[in-house]
C-alpha positions in Angstrom: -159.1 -115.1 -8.7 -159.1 -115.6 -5.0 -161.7 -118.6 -4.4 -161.1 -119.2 -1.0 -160.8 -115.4 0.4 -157.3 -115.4 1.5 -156.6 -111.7 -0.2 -159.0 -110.5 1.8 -158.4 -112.3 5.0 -154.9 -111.1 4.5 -156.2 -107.8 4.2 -157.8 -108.0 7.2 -155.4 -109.5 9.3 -152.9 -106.7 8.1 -155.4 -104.0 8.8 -156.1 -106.1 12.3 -152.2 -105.9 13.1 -151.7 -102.1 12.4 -154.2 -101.1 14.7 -152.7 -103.7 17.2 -149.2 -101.2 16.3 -151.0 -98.4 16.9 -152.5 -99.2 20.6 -149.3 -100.8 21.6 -147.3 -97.4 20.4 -150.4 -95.6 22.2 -150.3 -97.6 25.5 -146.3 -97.2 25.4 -146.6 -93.3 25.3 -148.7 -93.4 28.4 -146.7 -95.0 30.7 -143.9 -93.0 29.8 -146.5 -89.9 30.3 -147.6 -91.3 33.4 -143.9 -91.5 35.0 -143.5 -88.4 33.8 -145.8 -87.0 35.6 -145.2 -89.5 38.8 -142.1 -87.3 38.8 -143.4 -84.2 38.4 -145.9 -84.6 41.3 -142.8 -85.9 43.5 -140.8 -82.9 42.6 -143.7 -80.5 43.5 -144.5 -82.9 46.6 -140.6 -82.2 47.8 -140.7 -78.9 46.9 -143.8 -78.1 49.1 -142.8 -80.2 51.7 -142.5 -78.8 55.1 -142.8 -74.9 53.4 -147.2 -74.6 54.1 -146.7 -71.7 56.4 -149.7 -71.0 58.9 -150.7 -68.5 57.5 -151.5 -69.8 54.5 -154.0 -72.1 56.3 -157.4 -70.9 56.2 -158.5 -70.3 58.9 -161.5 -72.8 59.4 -159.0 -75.5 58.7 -156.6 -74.3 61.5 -160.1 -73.9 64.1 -161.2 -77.3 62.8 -157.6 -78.6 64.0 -157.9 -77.3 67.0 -161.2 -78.5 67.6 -160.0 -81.9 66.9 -157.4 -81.5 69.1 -159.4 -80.3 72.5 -162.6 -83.2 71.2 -159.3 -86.0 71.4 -158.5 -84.9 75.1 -162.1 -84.7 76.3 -162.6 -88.6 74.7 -159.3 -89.4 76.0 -160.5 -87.8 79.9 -163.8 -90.1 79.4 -162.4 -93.4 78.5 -160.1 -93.0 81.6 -163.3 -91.7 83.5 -165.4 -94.9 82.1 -162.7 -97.6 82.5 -162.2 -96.3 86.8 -166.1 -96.3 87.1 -166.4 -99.3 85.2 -163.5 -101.6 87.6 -165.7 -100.1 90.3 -168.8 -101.6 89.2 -167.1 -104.8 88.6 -165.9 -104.7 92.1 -169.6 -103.9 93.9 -171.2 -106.0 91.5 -168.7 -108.8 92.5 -168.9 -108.2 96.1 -172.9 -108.4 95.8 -172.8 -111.5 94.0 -170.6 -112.9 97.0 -172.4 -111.6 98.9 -175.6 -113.6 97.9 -173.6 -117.0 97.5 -172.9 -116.6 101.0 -176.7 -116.0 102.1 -178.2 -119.0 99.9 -175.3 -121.1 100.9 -176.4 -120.5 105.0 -180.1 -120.9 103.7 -179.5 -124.3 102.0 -177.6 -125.5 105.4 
């Protein structure tokens, strides 16, 4: 006669723990799944490595490139182009302003 429940709480509890076993053994074949195939990847990412051939590119991926290439000299010509136009409108802009001081200052006099 089990009054207070413990046989079945017991039974639970063991029932609880076995399936406790059974995700830890589960979660342990995983991670040795997963750095399994951590090393597999590596070994295929050394073995590919440096061997892509150009030929093997297609070939909107090799005119793409070359697009990129020719669009970062063009932004590289117009920054230079917008930083010399840009000291020279600092410099008129500067002389202008002096320019004015001077006036108002012979107008105040």
């Amino acid at each position: 006669m089990d009054l207070f429940g413990i046989k079945e709480h017991d039974a639970k509890h063991d029932a609880m723990e076995q399936q406790l076993r059974r995700l830890v053994e589960q979660v342990a074949q995983l991670s040795i799944d997963l750095g399994f195939t951590r090393a597999q990847v590596r070994g295929l990412s050394l073995r590919v490595q440096g061997k892509v051939d150009a030929a093997d590119v297609d070939p909107a991926v090799a005119a793409l490139n070359e697009g990129i290439k020719e669009a970062r000299v063009k932004l590289a010509a117009a920054k230079d182009a917008a930083e010399a136009d840009w000291a020279a409108l600092n410099d008129e802009v500067s002389k202008a302003v002096d320019k004015l001081r001077e006036e108002l200052a012979a107008v105040e006099d």
